[in-house]
Biopython code that builds the backbone (N, CA, C, O; Angstrom):
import numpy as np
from Bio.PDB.StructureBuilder import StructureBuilder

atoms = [
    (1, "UNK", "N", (-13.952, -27.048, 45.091)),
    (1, "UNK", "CA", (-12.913, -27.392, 46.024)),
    (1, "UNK", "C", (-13.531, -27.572, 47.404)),
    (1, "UNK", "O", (-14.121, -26.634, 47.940)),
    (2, "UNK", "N", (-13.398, -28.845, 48.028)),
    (2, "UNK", "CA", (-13.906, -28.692, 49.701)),
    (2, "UNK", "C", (-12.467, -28.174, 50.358)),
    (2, "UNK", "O", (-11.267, -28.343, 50.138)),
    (3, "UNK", "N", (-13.441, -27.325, 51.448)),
    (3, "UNK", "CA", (-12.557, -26.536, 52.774)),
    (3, "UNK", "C", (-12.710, -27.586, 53.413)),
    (3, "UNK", "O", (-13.762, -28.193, 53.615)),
    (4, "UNK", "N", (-11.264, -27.933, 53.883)),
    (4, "UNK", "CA", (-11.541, -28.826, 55.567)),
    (4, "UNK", "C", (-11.572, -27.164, 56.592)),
    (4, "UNK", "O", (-11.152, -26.074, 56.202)),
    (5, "UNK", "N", (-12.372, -27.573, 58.293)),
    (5, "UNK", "CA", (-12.024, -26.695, 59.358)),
    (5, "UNK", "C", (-11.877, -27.647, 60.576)),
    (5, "UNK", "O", (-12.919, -28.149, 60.998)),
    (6, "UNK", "N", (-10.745, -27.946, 61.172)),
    (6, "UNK", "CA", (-10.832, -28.670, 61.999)),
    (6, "UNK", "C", (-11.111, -26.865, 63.601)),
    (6, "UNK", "O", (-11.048, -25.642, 63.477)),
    (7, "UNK", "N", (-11.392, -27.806, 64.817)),
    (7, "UNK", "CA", (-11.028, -26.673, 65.572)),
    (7, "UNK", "C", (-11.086, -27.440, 66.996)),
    (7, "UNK", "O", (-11.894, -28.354, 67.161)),
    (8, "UNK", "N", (-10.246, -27.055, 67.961)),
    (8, "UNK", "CA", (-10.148, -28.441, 69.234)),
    (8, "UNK", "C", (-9.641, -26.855, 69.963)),
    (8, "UNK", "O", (-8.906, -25.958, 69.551)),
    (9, "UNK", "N", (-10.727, -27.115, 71.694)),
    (9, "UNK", "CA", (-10.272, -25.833, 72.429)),
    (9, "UNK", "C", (-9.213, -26.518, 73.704)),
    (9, "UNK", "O", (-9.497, -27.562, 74.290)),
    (10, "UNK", "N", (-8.095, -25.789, 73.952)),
    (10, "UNK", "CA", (-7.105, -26.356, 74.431)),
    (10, "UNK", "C", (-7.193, -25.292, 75.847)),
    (10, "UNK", "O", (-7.579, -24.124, 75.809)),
    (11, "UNK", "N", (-6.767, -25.977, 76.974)),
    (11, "UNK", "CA", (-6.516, -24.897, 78.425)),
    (11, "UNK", "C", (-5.719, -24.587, 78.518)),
    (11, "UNK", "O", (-5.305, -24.731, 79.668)),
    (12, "UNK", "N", (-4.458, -23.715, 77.281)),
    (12, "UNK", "CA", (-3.759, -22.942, 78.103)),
    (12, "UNK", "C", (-3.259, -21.784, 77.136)),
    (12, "UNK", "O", (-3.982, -21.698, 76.144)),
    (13, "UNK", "N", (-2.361, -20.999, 77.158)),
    (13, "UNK", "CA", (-2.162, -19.453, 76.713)),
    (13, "UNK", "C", (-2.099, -19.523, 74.947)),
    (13, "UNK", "O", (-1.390, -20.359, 74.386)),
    (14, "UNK", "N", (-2.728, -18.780, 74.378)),
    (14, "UNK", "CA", (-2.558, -18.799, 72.839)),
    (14, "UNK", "C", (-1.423, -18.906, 72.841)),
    (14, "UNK", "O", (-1.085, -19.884, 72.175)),
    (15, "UNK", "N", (0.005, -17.976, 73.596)),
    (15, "UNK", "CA", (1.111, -17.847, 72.611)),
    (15, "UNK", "C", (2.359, -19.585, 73.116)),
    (15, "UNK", "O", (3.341, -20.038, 72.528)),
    (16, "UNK", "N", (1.661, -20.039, 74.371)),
    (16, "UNK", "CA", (2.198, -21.702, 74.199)),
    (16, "UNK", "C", (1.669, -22.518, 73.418)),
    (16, "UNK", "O", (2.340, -23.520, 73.170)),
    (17, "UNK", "N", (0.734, -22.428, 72.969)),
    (17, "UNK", "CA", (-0.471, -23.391, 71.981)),
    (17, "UNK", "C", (0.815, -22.874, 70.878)),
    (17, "UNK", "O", (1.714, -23.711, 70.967)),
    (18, "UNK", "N", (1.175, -21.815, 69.914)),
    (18, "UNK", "CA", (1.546, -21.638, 69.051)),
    (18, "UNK", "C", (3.207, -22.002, 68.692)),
    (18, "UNK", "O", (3.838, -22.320, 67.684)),
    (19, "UNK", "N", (3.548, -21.727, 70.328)),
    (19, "UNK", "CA", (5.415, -21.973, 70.398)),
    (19, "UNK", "C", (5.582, -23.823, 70.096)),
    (19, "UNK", "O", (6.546, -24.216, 69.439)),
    (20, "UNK", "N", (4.604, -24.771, 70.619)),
    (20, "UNK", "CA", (4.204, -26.118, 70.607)),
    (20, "UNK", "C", (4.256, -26.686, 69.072)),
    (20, "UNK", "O", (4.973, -27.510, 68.503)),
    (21, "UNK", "N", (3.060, -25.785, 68.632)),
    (21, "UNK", "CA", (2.231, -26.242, 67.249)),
    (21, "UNK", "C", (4.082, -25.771, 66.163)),
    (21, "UNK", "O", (4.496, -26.498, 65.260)),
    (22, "UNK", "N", (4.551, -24.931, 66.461)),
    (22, "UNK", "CA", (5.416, -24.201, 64.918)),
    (22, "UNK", "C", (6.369, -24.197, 65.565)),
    (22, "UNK", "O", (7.054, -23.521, 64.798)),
    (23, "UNK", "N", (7.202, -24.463, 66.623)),
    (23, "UNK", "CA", (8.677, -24.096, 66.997)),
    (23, "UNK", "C", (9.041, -25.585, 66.466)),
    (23, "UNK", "O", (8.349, -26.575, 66.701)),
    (24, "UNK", "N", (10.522, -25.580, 65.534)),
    (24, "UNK", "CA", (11.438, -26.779, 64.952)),
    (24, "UNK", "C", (11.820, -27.536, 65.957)),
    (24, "UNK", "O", (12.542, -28.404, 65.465)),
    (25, "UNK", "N", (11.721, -27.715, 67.294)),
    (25, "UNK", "CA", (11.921, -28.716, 68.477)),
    (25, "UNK", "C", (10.908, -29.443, 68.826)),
    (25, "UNK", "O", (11.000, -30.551, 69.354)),
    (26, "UNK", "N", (9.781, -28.809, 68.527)),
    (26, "UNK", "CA", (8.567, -29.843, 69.096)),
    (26, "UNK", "C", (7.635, -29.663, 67.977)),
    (26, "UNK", "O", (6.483, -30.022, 68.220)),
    (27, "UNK", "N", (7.919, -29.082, 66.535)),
    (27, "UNK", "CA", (6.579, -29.950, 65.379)),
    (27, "UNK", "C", (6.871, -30.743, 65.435)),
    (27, "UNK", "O", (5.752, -31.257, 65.446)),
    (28, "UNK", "N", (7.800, -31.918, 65.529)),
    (28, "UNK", "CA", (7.718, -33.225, 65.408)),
    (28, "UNK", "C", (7.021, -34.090, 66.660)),
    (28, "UNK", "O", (6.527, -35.162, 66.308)),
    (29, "UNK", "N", (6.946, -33.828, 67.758)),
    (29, "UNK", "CA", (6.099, -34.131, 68.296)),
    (29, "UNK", "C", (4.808, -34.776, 67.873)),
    (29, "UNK", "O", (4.435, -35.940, 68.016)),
    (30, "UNK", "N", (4.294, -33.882, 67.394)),
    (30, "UNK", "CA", (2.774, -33.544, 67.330)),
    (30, "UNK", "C", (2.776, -34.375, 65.676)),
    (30, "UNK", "O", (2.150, -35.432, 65.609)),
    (31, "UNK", "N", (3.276, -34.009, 64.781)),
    (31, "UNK", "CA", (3.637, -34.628, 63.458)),
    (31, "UNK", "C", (3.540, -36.377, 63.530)),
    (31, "UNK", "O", (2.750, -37.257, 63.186)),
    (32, "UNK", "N", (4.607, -36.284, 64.071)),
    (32, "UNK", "CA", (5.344, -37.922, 64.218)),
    (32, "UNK", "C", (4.134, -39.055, 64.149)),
    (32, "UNK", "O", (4.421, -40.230, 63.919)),
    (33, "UNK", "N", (2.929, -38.685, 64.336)),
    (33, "UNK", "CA", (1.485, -40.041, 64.175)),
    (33, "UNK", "C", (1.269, -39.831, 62.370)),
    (33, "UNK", "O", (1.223, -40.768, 61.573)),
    (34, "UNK", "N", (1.152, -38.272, 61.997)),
    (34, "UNK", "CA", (0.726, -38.867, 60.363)),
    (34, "UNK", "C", (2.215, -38.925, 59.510)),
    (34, "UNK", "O", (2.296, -39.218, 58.318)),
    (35, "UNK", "N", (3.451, -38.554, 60.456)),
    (35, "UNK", "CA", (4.620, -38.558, 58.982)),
    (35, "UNK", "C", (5.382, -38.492, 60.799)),
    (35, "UNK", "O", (5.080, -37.912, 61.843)),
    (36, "UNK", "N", (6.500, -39.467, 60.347)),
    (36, "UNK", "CA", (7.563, -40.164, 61.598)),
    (36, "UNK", "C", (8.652, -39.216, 61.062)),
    (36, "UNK", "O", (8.865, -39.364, 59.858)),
    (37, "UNK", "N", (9.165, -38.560, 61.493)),
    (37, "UNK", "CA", (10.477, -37.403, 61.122)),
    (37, "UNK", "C", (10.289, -36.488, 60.359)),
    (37, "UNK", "O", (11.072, -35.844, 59.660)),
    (38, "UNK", "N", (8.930, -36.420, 60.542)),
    (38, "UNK", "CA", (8.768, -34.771, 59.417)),
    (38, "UNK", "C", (9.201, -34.001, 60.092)),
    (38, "UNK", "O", (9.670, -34.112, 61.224)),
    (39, "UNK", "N", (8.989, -32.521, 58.975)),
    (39, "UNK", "CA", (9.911, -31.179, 59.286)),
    (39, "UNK", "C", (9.011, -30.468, 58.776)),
    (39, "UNK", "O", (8.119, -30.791, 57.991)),
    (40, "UNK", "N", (9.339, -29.143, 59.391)),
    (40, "UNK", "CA", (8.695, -28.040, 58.620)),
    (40, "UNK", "C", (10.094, -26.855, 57.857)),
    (40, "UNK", "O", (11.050, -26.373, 58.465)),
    (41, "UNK", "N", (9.811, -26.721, 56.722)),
    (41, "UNK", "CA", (10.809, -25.319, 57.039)),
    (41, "UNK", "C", (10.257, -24.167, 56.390)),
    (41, "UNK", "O", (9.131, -24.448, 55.981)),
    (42, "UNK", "N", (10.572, -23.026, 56.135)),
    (42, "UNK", "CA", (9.458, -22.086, 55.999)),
    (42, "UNK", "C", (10.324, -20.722, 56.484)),
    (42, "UNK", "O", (11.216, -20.695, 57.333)),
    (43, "UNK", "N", (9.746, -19.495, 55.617)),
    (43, "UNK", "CA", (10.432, -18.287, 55.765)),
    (43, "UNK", "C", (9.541, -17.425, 57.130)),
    (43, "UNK", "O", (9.981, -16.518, 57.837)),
    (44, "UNK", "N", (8.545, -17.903, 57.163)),
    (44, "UNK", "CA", (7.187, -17.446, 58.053)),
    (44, "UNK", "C", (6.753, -15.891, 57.187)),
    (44, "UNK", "O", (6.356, -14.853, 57.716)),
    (45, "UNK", "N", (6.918, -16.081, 56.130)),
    (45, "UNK", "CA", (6.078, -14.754, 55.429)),
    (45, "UNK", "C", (4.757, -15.000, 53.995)),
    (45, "UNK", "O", (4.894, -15.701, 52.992)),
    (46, "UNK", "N", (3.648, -14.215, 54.361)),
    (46, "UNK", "CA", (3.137, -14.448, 54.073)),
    (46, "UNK", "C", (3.490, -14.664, 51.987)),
    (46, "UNK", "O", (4.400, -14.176, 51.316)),
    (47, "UNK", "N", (2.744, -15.247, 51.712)),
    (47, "UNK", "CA", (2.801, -15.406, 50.327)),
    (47, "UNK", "C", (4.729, -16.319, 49.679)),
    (47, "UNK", "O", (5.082, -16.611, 48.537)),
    (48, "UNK", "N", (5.487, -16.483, 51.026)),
    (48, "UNK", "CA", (6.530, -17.464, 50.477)),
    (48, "UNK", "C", (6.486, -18.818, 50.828)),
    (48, "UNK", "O", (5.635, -19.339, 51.549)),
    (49, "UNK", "N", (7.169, -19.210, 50.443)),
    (49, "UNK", "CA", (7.059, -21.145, 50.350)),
    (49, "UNK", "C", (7.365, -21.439, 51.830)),
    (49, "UNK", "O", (8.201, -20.850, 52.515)),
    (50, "UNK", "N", (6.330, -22.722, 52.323)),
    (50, "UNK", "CA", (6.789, -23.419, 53.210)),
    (50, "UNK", "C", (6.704, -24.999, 52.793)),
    (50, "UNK", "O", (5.850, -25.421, 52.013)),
    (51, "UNK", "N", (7.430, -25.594, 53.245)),
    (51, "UNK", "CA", (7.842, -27.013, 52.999)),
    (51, "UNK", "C", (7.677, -28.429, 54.158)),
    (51, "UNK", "O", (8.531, -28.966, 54.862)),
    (52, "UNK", "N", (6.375, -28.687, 54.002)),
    (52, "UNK", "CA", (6.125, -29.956, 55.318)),
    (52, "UNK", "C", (6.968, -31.433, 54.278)),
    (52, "UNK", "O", (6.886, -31.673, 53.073)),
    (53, "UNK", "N", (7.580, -32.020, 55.173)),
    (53, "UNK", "CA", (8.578, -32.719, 54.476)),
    (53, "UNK", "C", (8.956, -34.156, 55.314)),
    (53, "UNK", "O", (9.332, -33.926, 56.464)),
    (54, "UNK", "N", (8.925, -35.471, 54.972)),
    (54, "UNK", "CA", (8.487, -36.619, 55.783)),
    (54, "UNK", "C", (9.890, -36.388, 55.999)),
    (54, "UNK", "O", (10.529, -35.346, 55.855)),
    (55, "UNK", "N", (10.427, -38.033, 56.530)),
    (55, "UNK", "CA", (12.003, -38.354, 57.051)),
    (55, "UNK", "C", (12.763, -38.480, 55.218)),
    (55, "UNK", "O", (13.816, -37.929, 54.898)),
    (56, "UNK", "N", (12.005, -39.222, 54.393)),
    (56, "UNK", "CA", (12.544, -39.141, 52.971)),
    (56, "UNK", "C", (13.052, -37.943, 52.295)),
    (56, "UNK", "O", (13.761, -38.051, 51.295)),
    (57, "UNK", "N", (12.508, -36.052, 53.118)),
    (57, "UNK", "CA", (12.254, -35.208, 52.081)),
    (57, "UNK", "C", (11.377, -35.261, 50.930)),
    (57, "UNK", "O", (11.526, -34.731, 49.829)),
    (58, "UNK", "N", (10.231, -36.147, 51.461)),
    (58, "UNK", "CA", (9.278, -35.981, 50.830)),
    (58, "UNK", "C", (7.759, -35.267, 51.079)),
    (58, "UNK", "O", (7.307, -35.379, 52.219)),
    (59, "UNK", "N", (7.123, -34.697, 50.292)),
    (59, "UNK", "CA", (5.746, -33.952, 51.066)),
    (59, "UNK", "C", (4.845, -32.676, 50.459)),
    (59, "UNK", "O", (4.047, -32.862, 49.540)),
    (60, "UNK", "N", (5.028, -31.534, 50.989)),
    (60, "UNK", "CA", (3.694, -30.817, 50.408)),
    (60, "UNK", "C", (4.796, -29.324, 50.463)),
    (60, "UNK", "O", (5.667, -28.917, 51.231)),
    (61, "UNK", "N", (4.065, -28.768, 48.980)),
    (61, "UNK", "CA", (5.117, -27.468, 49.142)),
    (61, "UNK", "C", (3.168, -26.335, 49.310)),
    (61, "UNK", "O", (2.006, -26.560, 48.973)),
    (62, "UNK", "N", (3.971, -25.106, 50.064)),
    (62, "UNK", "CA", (2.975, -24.605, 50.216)),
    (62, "UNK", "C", (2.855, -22.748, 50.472)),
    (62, "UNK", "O", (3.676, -21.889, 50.151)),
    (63, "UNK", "N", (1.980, -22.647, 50.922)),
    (63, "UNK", "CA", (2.071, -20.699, 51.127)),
    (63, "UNK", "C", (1.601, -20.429, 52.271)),
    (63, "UNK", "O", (0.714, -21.157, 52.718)),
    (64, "UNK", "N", (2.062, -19.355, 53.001)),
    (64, "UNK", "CA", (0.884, -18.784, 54.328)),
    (64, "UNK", "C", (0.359, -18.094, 53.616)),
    (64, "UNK", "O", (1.021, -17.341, 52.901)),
    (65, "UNK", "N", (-0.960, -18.118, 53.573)),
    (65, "UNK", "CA", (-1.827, -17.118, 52.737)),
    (65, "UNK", "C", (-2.056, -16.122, 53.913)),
    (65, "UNK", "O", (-2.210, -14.977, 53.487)),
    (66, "UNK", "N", (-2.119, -16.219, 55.189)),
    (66, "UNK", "CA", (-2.180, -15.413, 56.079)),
    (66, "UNK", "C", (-1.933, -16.086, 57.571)),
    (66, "UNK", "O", (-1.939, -17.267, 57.918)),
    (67, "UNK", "N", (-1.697, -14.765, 58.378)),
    (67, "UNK", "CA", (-0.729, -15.072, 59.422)),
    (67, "UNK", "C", (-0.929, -13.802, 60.655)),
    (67, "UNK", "O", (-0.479, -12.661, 60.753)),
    (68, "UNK", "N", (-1.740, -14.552, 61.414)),
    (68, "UNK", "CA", (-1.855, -13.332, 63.196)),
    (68, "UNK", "C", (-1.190, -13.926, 64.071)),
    (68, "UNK", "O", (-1.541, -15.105, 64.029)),
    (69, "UNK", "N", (-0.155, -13.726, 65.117)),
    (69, "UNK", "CA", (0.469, -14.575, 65.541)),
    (69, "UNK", "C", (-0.246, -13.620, 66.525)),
    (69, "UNK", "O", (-0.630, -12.453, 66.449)),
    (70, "UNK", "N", (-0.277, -14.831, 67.730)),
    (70, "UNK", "CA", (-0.449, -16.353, 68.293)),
    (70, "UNK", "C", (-1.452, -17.214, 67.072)),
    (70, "UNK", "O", (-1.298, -18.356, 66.638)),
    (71, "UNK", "N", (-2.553, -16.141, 66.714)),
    (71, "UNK", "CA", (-3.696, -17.006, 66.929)),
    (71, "UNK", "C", (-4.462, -17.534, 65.251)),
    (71, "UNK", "O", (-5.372, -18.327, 65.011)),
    (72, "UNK", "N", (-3.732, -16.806, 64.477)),
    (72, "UNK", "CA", (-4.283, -17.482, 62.996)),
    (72, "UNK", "C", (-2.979, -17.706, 62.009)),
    (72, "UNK", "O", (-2.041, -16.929, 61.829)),
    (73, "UNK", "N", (-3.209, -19.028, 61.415)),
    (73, "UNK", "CA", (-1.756, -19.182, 60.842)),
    (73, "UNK", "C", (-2.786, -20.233, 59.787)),
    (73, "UNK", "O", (-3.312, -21.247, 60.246)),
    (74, "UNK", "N", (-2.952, -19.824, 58.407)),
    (74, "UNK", "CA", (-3.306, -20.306, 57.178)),
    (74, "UNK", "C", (-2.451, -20.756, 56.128)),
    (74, "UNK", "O", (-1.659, -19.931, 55.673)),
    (75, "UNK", "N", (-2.464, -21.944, 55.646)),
    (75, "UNK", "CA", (-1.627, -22.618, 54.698)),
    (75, "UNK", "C", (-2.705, -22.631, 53.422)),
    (75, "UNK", "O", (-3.934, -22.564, 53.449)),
    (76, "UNK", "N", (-1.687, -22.753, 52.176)),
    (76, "UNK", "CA", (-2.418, -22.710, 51.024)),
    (76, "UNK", "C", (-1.338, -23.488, 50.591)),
    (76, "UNK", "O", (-0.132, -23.283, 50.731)),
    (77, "UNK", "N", (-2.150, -24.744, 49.848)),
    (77, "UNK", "CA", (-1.177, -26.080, 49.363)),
    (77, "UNK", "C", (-1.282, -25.570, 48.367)),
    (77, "UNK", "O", (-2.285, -25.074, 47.855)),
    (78, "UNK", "N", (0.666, -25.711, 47.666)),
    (78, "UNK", "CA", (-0.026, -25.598, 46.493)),
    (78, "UNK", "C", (0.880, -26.656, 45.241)),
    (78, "UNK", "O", (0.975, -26.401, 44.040)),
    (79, "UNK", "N", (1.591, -28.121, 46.126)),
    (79, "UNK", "CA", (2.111, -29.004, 45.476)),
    (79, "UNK", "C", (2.796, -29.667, 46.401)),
    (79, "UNK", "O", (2.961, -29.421, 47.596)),
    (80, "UNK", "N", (3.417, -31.070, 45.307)),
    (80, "UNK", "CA", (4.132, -31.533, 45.984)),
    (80, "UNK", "C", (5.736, -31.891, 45.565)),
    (80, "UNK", "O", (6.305, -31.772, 44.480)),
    (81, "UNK", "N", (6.264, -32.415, 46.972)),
    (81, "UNK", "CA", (7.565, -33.297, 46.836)),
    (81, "UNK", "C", (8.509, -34.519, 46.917)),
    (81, "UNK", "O", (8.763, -35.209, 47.904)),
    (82, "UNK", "N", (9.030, -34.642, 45.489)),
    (82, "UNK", "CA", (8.739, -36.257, 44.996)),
    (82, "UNK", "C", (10.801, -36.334, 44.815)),
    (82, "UNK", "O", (11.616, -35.541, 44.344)),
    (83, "UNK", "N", (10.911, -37.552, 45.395)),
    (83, "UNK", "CA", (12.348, -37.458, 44.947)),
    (83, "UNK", "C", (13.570, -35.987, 45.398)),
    (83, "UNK", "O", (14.788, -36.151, 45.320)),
    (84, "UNK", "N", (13.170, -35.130, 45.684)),
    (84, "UNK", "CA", (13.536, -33.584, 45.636)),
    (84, "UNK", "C", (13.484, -32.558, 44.833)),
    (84, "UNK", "O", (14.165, -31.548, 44.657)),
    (85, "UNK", "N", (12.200, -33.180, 44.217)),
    (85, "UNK", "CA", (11.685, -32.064, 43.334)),
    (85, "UNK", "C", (10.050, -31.405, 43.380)),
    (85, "UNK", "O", (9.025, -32.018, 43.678)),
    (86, "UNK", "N", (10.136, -30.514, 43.134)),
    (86, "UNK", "CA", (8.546, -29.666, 43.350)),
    (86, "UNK", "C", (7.794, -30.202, 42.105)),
    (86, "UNK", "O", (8.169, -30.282, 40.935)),
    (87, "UNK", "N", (6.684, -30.527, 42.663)),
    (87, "UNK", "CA", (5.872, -30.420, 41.637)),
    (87, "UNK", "C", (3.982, -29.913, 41.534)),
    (87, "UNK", "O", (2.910, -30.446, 41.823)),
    (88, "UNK", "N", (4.362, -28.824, 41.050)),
    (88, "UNK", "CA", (2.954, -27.749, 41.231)),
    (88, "UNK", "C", (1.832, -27.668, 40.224)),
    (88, "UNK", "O", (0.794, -27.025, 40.378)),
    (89, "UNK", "N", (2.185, -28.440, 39.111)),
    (89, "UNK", "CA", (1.681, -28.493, 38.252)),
    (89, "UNK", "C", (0.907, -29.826, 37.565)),
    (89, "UNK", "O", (0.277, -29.713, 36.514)),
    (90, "UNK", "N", (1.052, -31.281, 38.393)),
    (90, "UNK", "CA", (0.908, -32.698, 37.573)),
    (90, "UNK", "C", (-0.729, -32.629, 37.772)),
    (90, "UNK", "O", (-1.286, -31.672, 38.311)),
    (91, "UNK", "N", (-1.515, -33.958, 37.177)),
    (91, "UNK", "CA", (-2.671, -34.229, 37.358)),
    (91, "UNK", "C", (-2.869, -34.729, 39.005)),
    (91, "UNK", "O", (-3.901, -34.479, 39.627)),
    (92, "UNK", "N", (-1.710, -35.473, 39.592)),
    (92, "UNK", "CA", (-2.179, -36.181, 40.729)),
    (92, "UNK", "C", (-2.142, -34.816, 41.645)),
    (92, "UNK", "O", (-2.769, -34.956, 42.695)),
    (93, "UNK", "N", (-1.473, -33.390, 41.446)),
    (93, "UNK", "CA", (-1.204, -32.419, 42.714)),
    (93, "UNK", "C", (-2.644, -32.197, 42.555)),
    (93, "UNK", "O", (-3.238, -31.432, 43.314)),
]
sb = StructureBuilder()
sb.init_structure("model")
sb.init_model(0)
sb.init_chain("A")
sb.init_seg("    ")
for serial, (resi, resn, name, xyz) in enumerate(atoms, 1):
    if name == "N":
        sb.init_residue(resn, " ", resi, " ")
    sb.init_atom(name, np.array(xyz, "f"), 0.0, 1.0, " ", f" {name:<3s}", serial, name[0])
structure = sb.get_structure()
């Protein structure tokens, strides 16, 4: 399996970097260049489902495998969403 690590140093307070990156008013912001009306939704606990999701309701179902707030917030893909259905299990996930 390849790890991606992206990492970009920004000038200003961890906990605005984080309110920016994950608050439901402005992920789309930042979203809107690779998916135009995506969403996030998500319980924010570790090991339950979160759901990145285009303007169709279509997209990636997934896990926080772990979580330090401000400053570490880990996703673990672990499928996708087609029509409105999960799928965690096909050859193409």
């Amino acid at each position: 399996m390849e790890n991606l690590v992206y990492e970009v140093e920004i000038d200003a307070p961890r906990e605005k970097v984080w309110d920016i990156l994950w608050n439901s008013e402005t992920y789309n912001a930042w979203t809107k260049f690779f998916a135009p009306d995506s969403s996030m939704r998500t319980d924010w606990q570790v090991g339950g489902k979160t759901y990145f999701l285009d303007g169709e309701g279509n997209g990636m179902v997934s896990t926080i495998e772990q979580m330090q707030k401000p400053e570490i917030l880990i996703f673990k893909h672990l499928g996708m969403i087609k029509e409105g259905k999960e799928d965690l299990e096909s050859e193409e996930v």
